[in-house]
N, C-alpha and C positions, 0 to 999 in steps of 0.2 A: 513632293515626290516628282522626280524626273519624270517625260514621256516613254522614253524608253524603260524604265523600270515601273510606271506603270502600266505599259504592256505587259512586260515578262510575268508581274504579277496577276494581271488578268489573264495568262495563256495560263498560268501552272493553277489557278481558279478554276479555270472551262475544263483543264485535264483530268482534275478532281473528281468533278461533275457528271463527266465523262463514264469517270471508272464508277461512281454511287451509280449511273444507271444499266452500265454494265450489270454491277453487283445486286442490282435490283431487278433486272430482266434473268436473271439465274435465280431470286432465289424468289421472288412474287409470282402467283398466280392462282388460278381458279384450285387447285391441288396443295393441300396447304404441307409444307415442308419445310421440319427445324432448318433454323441457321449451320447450326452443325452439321445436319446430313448436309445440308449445299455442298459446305466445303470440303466435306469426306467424296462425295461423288467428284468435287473436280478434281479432286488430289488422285483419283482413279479406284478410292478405296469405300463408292456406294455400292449400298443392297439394295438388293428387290427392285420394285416398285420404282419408290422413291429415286432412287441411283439414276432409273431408265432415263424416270423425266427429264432431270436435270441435263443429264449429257445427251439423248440422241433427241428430245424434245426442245427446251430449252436452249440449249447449245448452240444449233443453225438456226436456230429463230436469234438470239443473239449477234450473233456472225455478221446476217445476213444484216440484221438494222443498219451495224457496224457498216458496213461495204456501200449500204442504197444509201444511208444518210451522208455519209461525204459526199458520195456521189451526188446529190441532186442538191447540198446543198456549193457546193465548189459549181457545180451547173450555173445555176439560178446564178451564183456573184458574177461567173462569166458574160453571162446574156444580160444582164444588167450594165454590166460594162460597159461591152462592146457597142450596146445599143444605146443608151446611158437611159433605159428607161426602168423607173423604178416601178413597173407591174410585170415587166421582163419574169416570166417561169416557165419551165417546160411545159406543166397544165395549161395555164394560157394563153403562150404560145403555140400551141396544136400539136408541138413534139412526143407527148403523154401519148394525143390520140392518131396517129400517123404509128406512132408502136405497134399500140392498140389494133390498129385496122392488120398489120400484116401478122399478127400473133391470131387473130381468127383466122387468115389466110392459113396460116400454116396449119393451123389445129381442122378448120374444115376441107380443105383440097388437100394435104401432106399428113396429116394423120399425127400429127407431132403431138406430144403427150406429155414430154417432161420440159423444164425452165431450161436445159442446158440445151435442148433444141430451139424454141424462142427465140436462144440469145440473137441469133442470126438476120429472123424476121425484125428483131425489135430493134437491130440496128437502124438494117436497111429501110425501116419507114421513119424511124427518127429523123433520117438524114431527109428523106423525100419530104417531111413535114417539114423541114429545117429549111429546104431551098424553094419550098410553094410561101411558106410563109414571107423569105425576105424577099422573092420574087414578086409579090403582089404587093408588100409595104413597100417596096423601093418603088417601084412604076416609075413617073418621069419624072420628078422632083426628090428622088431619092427616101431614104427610111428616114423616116424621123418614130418619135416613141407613140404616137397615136396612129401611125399609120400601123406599123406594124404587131399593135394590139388587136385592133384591127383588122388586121388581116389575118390574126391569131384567132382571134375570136372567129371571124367567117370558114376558117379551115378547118378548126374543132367540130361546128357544127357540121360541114360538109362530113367531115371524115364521120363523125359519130352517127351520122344519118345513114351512110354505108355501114359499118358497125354493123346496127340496128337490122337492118335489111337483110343483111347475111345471118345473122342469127334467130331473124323470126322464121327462117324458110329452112334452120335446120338444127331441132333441137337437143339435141347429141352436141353440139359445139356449144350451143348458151347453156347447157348443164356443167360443161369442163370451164368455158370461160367464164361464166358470170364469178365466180370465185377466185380468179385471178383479178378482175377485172375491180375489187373492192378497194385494193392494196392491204395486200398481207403479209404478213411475216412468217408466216404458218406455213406446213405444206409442201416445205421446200426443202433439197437438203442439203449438204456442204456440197455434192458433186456440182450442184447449178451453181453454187459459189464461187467453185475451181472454175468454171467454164467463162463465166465474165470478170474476175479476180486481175487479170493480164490486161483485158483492155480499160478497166476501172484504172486500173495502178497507170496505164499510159496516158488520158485523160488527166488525171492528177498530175502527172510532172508536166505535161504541155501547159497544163493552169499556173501552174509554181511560175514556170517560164515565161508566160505572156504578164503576171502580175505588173510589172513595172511599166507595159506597154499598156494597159490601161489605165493609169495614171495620167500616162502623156494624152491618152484618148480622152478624157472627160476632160481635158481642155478645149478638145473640139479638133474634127481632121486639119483643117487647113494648120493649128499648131503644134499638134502629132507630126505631121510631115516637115514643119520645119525644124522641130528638134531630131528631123533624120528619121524618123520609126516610119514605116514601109502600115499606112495605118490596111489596105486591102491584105497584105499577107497577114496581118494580126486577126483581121476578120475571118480571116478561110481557117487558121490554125483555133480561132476560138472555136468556130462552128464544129472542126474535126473531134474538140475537143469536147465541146458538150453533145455530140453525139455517139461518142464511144460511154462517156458518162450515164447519160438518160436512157440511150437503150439499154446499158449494162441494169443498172440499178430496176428498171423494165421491166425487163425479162425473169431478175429473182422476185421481184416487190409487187410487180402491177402496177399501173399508173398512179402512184403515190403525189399529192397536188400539196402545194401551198407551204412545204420543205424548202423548196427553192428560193418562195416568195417572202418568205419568211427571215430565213439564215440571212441574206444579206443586210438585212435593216437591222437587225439585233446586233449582229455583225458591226457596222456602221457608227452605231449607237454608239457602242461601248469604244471603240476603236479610234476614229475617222475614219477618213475617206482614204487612206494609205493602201492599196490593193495589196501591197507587198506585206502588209501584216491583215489585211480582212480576209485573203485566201487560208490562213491557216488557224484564225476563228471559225471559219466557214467548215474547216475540214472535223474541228470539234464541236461545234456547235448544230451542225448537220443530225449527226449520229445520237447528237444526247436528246435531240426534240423526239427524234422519231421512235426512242429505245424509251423514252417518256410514256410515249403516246402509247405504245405496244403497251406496256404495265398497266398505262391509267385503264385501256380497254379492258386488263382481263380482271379489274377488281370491280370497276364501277356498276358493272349488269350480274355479279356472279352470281350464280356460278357457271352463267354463259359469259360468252367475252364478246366484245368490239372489237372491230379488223385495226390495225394501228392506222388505214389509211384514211377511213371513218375519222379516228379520234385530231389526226392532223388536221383535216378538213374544221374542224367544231375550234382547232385553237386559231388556221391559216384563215376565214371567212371575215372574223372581226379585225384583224390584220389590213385585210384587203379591204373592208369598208373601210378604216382611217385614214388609209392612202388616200383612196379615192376622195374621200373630204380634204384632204390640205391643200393648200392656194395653189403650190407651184408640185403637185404632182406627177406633172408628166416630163419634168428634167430633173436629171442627177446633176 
């Protein structure tokens, strides 16, 4: 079998995949409901009960997997890239909790209540986490992939220790946040989906489009630049890009960790190292871990559930301890 056609065969495989967890996050959960009603209620033709769950329950918890799982997992191959460090994720790297820190803002000084207000704050700290963090890896010998772990790891705790602070001193904001703050699918509804749906989708073609310039980059700058690629403008357009992503995905999901960490090595695996075909594994293979994870939670404890951000975490941990044991983990 050709490479090329053993690609196209592993893309229309992951698309498969894809749609079993779709069809599984619609019709699995703590509320037990025929196959048949599922697909009476999406055809528009459920009762009662049954009907509600599936489309106004069921539905934007779908949706939204769909939207945060590309999102963080087209993140995490970005920041792996550009950085070429293979524990590069927005959890991490302190982008999760830089969110985090202005989504309390908002909610305890602004009063903000719903995801489609969030979206704003969860920007604007993504981006502040994004430039403390390569600010302090770079210092004066430049980023390399331990520095700016590094510096990932000391931001997180700094930011999470403010976090903390703010919500011991006012407990009307840890009653609203501590439930964003798990990673859920829950609780949310398609308006928050419209609301970061625009900047996800820009994010996404900015990724499509730097694919082939990190190619050139995991050669190393000095021969990115001589094959011509402008490697500082690739850096600021990834960074634009995985901050319109991570906050988007954010502000609907909550700091959802180890998605990011994840998607590019399975990714990887299956693929190579081609960015120009691992971005569009990333973009399916993102959505079906995280539309996984939401299911596995709501059968494994029933007929309570686990947050899907919970269940990522239980599959992303022993992930992130294998890295960390291989000889040459700190270069892609």
């Amino acid at each position: 079998m050709t490479l090329r056609r053993r690609r196209t065969v592993l893309i229309a495989a992951l698309a498969l995949l894809l749609a079993l967890a779709v069809v599984a996050s619609f019709a699995v959960g703590t509320r037990q409901i025929d196959f048949a009603a599922t697909v009476a209620a999406l055809l528009g033709r459920g009762e009662g009960t049954d009907g509600m769950v599936v489309v106004d329950l069921r539905g934007p918890r779908t949706v939204i997997g769909l939207v945060a799982g590309a999102a963080l997992g087209v993140a995490g191959t970005l920041m792996q890239g550009v950085t070429r460090n293979p524990l590069a994720d927005p959890g991490i790297l302190g982008v999760n909790a830089g969110a985090s820190l202005l989504v309390v803002v908002a909610i305890a000084v602004f009063g903000v209540s719903s995801a489609s207000g969030y979206v704003w704050f969860a920007f604007a700290g993504a981006a502040l986490a994004t430039v403390l963090v390569y600010a302090i890896g770079a210092g004066r010998g430049g980023a390399t992939p331990l520095s700016l772990t590094l510096a990932g790891a000391a931001v997180t705790a700094m930011l999470t220790a403010i976090i903390t602070m703010l919500l011991l001193t006012d407990l009307d904001t840890l009653s609203q946040f501590r439930f964003w703050q798990v990673g859920s699918l829950t609780g949310r509804d398609l308006a928050a989906v419209g609301a970061v749906a625009p900047f996800v989708a820009i994010g996404l073609i900015v990724a499509a489009v730097l694919a082939p310039r990190l190619n050139a980059l995991a050669l190393g700058d000095e021969l990115a630049t001589g094959l011509g690629q402008s490697v500082g403008a690739t850096r600021i357009a990834a960074a634009v890009a995985v901050v319109l992503l991570c906050g988007g995905a954010t502000a609907i999901a909550g700091p959802i960790v180890f998605v990011g960490l994840v998607v590019p090595h399975v990714a990887r695996r299956l693929i190579g190292v081609d960015y120009r075909w691992v971005m569009p594994f990333a973009v399916l293979l993102g959505p079906t871990l995280l539309l996984l994870a939401d299911v596995l939670g709501r059968v494994v404890v029933a007929p309570a559930e686990l947050e899907a951000g919970m269940m990522v975490a239980v599959i992303g941990a022993p992930v992130l301890v294998a890295l960390v044991r291989r000889p040459r983990v700190m270069a892609l």
